[in-house]
FIFI-813760 format. One record per residue (C-alpha): residue in three letters; x, y, z. Coordinates in steps of 0.1 Angstrom, whole numbers, plus 2048, in hexadecimal, padded with zeros to 3 digits. Last residue first. Layout:
N
[atom ALA,[X,Y,Z]]
...
This chain:
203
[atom UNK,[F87,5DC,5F7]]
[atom UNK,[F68,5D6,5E4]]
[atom UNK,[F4A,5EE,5F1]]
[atom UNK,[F29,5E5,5F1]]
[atom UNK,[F0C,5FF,5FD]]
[atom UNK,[EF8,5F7,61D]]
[atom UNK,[EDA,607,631]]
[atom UNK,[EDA,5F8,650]]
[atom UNK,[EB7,5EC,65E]]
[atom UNK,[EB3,5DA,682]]
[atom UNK,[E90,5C6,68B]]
[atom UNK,[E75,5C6,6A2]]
[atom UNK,[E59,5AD,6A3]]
[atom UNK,[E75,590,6AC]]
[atom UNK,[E6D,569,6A9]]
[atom UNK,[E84,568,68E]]
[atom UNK,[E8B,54D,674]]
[atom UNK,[E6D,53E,663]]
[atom UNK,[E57,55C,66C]]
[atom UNK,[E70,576,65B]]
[atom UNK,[E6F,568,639]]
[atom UNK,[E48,564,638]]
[atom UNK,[E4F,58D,641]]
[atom UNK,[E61,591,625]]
[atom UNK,[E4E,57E,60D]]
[atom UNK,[E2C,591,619]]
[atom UNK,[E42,5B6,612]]
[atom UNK,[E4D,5AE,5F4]]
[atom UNK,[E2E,5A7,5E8]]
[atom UNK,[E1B,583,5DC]]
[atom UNK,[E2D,56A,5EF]]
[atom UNK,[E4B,554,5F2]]
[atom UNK,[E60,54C,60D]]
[atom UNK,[E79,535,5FE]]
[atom UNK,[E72,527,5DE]]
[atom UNK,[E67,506,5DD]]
[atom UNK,[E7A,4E8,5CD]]
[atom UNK,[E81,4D8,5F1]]
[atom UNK,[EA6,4CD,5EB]]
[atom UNK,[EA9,4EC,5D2]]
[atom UNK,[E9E,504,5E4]]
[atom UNK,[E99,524,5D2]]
[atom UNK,[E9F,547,5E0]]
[atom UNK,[E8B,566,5F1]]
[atom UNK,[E6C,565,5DF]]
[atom UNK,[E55,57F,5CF]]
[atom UNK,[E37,57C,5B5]]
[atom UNK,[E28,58C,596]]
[atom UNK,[E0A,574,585]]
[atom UNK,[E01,559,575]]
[atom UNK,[DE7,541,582]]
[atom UNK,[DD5,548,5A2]]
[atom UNK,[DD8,523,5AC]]
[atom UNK,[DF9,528,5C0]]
[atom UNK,[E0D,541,5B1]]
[atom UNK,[E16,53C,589]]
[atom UNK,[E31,54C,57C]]
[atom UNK,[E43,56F,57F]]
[atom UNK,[E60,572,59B]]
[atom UNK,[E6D,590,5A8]]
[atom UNK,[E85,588,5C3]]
[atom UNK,[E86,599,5E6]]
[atom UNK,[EAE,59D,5F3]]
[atom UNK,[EB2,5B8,609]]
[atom UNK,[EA8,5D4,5F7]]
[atom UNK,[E89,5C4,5E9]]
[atom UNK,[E79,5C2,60E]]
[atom UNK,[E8E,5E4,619]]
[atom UNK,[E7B,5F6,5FC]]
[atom UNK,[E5A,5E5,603]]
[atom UNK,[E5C,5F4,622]]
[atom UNK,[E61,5DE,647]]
[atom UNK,[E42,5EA,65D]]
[atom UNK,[E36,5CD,667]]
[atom UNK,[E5A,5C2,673]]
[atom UNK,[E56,5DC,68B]]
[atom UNK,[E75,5FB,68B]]
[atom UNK,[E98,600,68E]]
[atom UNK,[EB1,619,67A]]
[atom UNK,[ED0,61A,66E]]
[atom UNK,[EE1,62F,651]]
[atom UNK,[EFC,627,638]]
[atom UNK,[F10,609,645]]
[atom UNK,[F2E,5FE,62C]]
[atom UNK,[F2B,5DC,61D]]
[atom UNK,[F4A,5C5,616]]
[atom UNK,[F4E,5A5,600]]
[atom UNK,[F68,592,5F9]]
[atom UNK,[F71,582,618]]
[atom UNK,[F84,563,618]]
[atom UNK,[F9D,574,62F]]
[atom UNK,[F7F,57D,64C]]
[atom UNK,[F81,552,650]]
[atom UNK,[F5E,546,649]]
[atom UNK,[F4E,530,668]]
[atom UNK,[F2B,545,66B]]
[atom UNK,[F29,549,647]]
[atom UNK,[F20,523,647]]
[atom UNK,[F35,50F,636]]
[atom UNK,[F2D,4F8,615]]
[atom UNK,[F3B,4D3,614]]
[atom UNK,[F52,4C0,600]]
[atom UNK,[F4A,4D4,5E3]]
[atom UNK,[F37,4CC,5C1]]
[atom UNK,[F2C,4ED,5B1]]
[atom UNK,[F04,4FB,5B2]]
[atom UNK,[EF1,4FC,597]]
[atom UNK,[ED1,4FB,5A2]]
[atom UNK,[ED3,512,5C1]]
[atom UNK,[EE6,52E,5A3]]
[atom UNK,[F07,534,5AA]]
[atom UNK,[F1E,54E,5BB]]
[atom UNK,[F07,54A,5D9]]
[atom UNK,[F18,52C,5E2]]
[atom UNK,[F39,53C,5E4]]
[atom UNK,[F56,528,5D7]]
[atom UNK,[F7D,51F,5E3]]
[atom UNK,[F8D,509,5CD]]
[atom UNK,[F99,4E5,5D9]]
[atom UNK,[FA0,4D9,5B7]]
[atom UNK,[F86,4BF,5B0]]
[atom UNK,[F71,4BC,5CD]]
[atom UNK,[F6A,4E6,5D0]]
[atom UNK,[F6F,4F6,5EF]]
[atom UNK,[F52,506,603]]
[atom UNK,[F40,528,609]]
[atom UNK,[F21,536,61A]]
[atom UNK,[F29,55B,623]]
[atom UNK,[F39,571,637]]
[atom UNK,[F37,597,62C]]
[atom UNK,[F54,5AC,63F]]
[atom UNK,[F41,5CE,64B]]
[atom UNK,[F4E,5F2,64D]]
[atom UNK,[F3E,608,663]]
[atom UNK,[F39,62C,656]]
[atom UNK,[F12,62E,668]]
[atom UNK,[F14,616,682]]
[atom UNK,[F0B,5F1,68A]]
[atom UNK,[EFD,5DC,6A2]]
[atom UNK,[EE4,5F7,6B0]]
[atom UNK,[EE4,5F9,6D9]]
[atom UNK,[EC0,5F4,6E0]]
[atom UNK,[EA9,60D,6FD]]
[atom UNK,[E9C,606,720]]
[atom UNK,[EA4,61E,73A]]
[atom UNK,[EAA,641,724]]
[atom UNK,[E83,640,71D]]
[atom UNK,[E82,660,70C]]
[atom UNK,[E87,687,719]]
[atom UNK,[E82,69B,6F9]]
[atom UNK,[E66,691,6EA]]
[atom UNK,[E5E,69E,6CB]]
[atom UNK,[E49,67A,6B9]]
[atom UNK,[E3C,678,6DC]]
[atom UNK,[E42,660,6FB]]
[atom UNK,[E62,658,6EC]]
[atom UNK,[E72,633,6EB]]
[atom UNK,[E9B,634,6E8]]
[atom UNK,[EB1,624,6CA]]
[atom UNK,[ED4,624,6CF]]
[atom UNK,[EF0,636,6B7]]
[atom UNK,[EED,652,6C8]]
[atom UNK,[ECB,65A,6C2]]
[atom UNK,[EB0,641,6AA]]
[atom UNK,[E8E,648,6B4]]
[atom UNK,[E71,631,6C1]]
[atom UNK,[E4F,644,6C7]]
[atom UNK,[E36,636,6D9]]
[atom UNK,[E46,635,6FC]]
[atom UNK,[E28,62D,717]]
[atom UNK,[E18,615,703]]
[atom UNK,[E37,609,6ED]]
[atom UNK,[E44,5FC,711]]
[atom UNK,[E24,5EF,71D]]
[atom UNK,[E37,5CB,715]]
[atom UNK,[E5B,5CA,712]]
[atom UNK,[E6B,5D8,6F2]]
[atom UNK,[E73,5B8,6DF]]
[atom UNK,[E97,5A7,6E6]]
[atom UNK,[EB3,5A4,6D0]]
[atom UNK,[EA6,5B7,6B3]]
[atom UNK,[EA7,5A3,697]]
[atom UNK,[EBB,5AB,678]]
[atom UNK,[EB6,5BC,654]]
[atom UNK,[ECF,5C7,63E]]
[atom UNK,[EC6,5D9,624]]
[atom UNK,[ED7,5E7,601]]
[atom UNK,[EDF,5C8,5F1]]
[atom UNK,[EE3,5D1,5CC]]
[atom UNK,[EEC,5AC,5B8]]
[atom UNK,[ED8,596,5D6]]
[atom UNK,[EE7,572,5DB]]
[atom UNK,[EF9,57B,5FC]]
[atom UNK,[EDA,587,60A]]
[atom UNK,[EC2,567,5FB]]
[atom UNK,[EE2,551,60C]]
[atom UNK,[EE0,565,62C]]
[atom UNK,[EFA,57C,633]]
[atom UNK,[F15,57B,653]]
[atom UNK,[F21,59F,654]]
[atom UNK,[F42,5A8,666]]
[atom UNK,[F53,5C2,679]]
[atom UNK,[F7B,5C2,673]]
């Protein structure tokens, strides 16, 4: 079965609705100049030379990791408790109240029968990381946060987790939009990025 490896601030969200991955390579330079117009066909997405083009740039174009219909396995961060060996997901608590285990796994490791979770893929589409909605920034895991920001006093902000070892809050800024992309800079290099719409299912 496919499967989804989340991110703690993912995994933590109570209506994930986006999932958002770098592209594996950025279109090559001159490309976007020639080919302004990226469009989704077949399951691949092709550059246009016009919004109604209808020969595009079949010899560079990106395979989409997922389809519309596919089912995805969510792996997550998980361990086993000290006292009675119990399997737990991290995101099942809050960062400062977090369960004594022997050690907590990477989603990367988790057996597919630990799964709880599974999302099924709505729509797909690719486009810059500049241009990543407000929608899609909440969507896939933004926090509303009101306190104090900096020296500006009170005031509406947006986050994407606490740390608890550093006592900041991961990637935090005044939109959704700024947290995201402070988000994005610490882990990708990528200006492109994959979106699937989600919805949760429970098998």
């Amino acid at each position: 079965m496919p499967s989804i490896i989340l991110h703690d601030h993912e995994a933590r969200c109570k209506d994930l609705r986006y999932l958002i991955r770098p592209v594996k390579h950025d279109p090559p330079a001159g490309l976007l100049e020639k080919f302004p117009f990226p469009k989704m066909i077949g399951g691949n997405l092709y550059f246009q030379k016009s919004e109604h083009e209808q020969f595009p740039c079949w010899e560079f174009h990106y395979e989409a990791p997922w389809q519309p219909g596919d089912k995805l396995a969510v792996r997550e961060t998980y361990g086993f408790t000290e006292a009675w060996g119990q399997l737990v997901f991290k995101a099942e608590y809050p960062s400062e109240q977090l369960p004594n285990v022997h050690c907590w796994y990477g989603g990367q490791t988790m057996p597919l029968i630990y799964a709880r979770r599974w999302l099924v893929v709505e729509s797909v589409a690719c486009k810059r990381v500049l241009d990543v909605t407000e929608e899609e920034a909440i969507g896939c895991g933004a926090i509303k946060h009101l306190g104090h920001y900096a020296n500006d006093g009170p005031g509406i902000t947006w986050h994407y987790g606490f740390n608890v070892e550093s006592e900041k809050y991961l990637a935090r800024a005044q939109t959704p939009m700024a947290a995201f992309e402070l988000l994005w800079s610490k882990r990708y290099s990528a200006q492109w990025c994959w979106i699937a719409m989600v919805r949760e299912v429970r098998e």
